[in-house]
C-alpha positions in Angstrom: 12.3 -64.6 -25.2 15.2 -64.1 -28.0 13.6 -66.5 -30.1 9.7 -65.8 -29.6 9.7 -62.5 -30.2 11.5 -62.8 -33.9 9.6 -66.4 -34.5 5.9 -64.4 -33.5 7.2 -61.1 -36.0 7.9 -64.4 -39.1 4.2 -65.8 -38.4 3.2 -62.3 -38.7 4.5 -61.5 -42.0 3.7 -64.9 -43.3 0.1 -64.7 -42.4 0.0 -61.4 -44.1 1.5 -62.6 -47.5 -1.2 -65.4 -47.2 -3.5 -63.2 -46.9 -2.0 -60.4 -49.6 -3.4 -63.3 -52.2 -5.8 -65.5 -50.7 -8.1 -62.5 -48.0 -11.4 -63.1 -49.8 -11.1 -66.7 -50.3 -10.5 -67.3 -46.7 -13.0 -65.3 -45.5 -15.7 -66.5 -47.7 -14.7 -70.1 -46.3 -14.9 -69.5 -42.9 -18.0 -66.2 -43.0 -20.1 -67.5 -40.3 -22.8 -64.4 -39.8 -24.7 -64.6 -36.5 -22.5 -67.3 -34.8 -22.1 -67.1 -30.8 -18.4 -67.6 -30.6 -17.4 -64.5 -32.6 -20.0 -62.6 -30.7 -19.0 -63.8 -27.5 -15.3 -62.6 -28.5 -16.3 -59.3 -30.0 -17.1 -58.1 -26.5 -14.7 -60.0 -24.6 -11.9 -57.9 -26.5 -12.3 -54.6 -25.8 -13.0 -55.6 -22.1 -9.7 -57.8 -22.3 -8.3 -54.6 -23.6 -9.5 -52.0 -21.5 -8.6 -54.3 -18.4 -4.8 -54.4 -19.6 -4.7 -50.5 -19.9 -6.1 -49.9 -16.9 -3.6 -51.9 -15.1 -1.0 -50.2 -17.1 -2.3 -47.1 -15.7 -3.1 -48.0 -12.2 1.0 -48.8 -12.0 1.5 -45.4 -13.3 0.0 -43.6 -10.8 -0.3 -46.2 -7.6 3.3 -47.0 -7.5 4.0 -43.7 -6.4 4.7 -42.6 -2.5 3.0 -39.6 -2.5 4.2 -38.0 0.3 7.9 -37.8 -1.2 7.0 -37.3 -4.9 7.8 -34.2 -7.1 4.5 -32.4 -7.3 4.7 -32.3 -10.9 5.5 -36.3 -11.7 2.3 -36.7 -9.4 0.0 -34.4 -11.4 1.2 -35.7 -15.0 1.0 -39.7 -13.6 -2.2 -38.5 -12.3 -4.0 -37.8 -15.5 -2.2 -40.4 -17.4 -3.8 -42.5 -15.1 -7.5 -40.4 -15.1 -7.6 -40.4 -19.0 -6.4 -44.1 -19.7 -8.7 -45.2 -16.9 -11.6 -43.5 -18.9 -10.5 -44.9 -22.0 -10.9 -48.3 -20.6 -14.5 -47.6 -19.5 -15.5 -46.0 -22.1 -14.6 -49.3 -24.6 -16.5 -51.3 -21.6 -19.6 -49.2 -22.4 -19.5 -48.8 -26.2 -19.5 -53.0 -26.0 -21.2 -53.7 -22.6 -23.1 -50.8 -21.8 -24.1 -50.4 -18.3 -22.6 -53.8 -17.3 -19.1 -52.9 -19.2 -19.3 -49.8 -17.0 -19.9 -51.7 -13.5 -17.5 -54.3 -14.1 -14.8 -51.2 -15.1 -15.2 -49.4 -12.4 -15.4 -52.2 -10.1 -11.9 -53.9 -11.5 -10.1 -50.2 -11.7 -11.1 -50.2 -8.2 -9.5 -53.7 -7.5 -6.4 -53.2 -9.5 -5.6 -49.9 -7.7 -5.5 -51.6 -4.3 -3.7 -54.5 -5.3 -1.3 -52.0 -7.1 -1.1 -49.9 -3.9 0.3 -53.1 -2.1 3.2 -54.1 -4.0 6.7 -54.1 -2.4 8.5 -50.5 -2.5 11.4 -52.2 -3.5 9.6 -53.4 -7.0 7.1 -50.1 -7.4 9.4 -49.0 -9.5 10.1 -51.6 -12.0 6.5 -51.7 -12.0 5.5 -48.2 -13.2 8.0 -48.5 -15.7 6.5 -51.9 -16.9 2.8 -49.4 -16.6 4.5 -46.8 -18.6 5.3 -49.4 -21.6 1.7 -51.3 -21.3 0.3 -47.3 -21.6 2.1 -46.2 -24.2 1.9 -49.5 -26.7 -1.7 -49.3 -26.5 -2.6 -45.8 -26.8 -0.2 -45.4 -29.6 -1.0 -48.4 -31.4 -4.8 -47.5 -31.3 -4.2 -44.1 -31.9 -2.3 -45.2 -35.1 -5.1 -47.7 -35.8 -7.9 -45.3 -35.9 -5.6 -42.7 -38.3 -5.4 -45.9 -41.1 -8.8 -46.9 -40.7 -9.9 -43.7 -42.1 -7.7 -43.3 -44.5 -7.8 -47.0 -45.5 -11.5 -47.3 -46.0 -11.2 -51.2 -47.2 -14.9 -52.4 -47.0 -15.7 -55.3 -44.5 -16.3 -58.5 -46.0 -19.9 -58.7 -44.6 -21.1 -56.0 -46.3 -20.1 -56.8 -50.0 -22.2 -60.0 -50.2 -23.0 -60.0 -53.4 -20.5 -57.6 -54.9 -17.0 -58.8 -54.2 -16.0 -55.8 -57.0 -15.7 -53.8 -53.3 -12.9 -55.6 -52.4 -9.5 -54.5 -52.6 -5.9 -55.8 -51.6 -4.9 -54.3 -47.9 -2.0 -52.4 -49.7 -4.6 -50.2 -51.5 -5.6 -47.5 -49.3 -9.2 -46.2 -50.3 -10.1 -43.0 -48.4 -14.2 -42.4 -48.6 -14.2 -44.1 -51.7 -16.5 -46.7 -50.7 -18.5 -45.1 -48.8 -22.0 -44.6 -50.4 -21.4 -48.3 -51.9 -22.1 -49.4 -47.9 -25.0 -46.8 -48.0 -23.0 -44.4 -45.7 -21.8 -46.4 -42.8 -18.9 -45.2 -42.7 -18.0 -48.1 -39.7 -18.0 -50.7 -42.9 -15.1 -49.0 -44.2 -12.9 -49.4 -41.2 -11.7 -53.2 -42.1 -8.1 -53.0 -42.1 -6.5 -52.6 -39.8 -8.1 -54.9 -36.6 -9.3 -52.7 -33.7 -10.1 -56.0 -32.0 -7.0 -58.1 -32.8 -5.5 -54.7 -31.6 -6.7 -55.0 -28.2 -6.3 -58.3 -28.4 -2.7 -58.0 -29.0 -1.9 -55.6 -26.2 -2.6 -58.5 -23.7 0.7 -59.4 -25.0 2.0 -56.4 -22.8 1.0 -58.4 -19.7 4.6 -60.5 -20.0 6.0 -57.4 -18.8 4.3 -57.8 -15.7 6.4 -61.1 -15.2 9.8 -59.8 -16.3 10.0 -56.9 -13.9 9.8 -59.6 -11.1 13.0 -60.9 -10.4 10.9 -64.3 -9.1 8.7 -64.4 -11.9 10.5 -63.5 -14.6 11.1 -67.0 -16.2 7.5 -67.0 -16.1 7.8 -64.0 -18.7 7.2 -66.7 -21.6 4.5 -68.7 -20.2 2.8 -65.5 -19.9 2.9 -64.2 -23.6 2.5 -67.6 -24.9 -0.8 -68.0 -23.0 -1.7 -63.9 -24.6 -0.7 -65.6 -28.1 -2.9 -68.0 -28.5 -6.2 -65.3 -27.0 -5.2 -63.4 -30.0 -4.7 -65.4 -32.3 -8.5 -66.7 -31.0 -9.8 -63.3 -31.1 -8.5 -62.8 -34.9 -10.0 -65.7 -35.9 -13.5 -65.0 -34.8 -13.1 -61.9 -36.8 -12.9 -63.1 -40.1 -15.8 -65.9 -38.8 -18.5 -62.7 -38.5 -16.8 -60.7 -41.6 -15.8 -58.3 -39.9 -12.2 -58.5 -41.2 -9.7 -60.4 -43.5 -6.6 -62.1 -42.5 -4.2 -59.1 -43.3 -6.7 -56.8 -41.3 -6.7 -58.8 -37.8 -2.2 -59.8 -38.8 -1.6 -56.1 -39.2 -4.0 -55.2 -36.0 -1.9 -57.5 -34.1 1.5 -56.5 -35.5 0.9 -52.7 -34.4 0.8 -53.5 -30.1 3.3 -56.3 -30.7 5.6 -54.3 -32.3 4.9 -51.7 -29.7 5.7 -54.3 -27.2 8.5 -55.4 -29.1 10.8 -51.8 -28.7 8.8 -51.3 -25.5 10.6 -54.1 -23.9 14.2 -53.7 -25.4 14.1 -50.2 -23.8 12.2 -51.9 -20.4 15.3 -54.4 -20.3 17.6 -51.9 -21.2 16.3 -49.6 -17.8 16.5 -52.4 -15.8 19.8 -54.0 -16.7 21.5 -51.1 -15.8 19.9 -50.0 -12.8 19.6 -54.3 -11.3 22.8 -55.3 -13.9 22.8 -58.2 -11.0 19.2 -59.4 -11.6 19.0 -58.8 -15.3 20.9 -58.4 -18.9 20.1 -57.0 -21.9 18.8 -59.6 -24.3 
């Protein structure tokens, strides 16, 4: 992981320079309105995403014994666990409806008993692995939703016709925009990604494998295979014009980057407490 991790941030900030000059162009070549494999991805995301946080959470809380616990870590783990678990649903229902809500409930269910069963000699490295998968993707949503509204960059499917909406990623537009949309103030939010942000925390799931002394050269095989469902879902999103490339490379870059100090400090944690099992690298 020394070199994917630097090579993933490069093809990062290379997609977004190509994109700093060529976003319209791009997405006018590939704008595809109406086409079944961006819709099929634009739910798929946010359940991809809610699934990861609530397994995040679920190690939280489940790793605990609870008959020796502090009181206190119980209660705090406790609604860590409650609100992220609601958070998850609730993206299952805004995308799903009724069907995201059964299948939520029904995997949160799943993923707390399997959860419940790991080995006591792992639970730990486990909720500290839930702890970094929490806290990259509340943050790097929360930060998300504060630049969307300040951004206020038009999506490319609603300036058909007048391309004088568009403006550069860099250029931060507030409400601006917003009667030029007729008030929908969700065609404003282009940049950054929420999609390629959910999308992006499934790279958290490599954590998974590195707190496993047995799986942990499995670590890479794991975020490789994330990658590449990003880099899917980001694509689909500038096919239904619902973003540009820098929207879906900067959406990515938030949880990766997330993932990227999440795991130094992981490795760091585990290195000294397992220096036998693991270094820092």
């Amino acid at each position: 992981m020394k070199k994917i991790f630097p090579a993933t941030a490069i093809g990062a900030l290379v997609l977004l320079i190509i994109g700093t000059f060529a976003d319209l162009r791009i997405d006018q070549a590939l704008y595809m309105p109406g086409n079944g494999f961006s819709a099929f991805f634009e739910r798929l995301a946010p359940i991809v995403g809610a699934t990861v946080l609530m397994i995040g959470a679920a190690l939280v809380f489940w790793t605990y014994k609870f008959v020796r616990e502090n009181l206190a870590k119980l209660v705090l783990s406790g609604l860590v666990y409650l609100g992220s678990t609601l958070v998850g649903l609730a993206l299952c229902y805004k995308y799903c409806h009724l069907f995201g809500v059964a299948y939520g409930v029904i995997v949160a269910v799943l993923i707390a008993c399997i959860v419940y069963k790991i080995p006591d000699e792992l639970k730990r490295q486990y909720r500290w692995a839930g702890i970094a998968i929490v806290v990259v993707f509340l943050c790097s949503m929360g930060l998300l939703e504060v630049l969307k509204v300040f951004w206020g960059r038009v999506r490319f499917r609603s300036m058909q016709g007048h391309f004088d909406l568009f403006t550069p990623w860099y250029h931060p537009n507030g409400k601006h925009y917003l009667a030029a949309v007729g008030g929908v103030a969700e065609e404003i939010k282009s940049f950054p990604s929420g999609h390629s942000q959910w999308a992006g925390t499934a790279l958290s799931l490599c954590l998974l494998a590195l707190v496993n002394p047995r799986w942990k050269n499995k670590e890479s095989m794991v975020y490789g295979v994330a990658l590449v469902y990003a880099l899917v879902v980001m694509f689909s999103r500038m096919m239904q014009g619902a973003h540009f490339l820098s929207d879906v490379t900067v959406g990515f870059a938030l949880p990766f980057l997330g993932l990227w100090l999440a795991r130094y400090l992981l490795l760091k944690q585990l290195s000294q407490h397992y220096p036998q099992q693991y270094e820092l690298a």
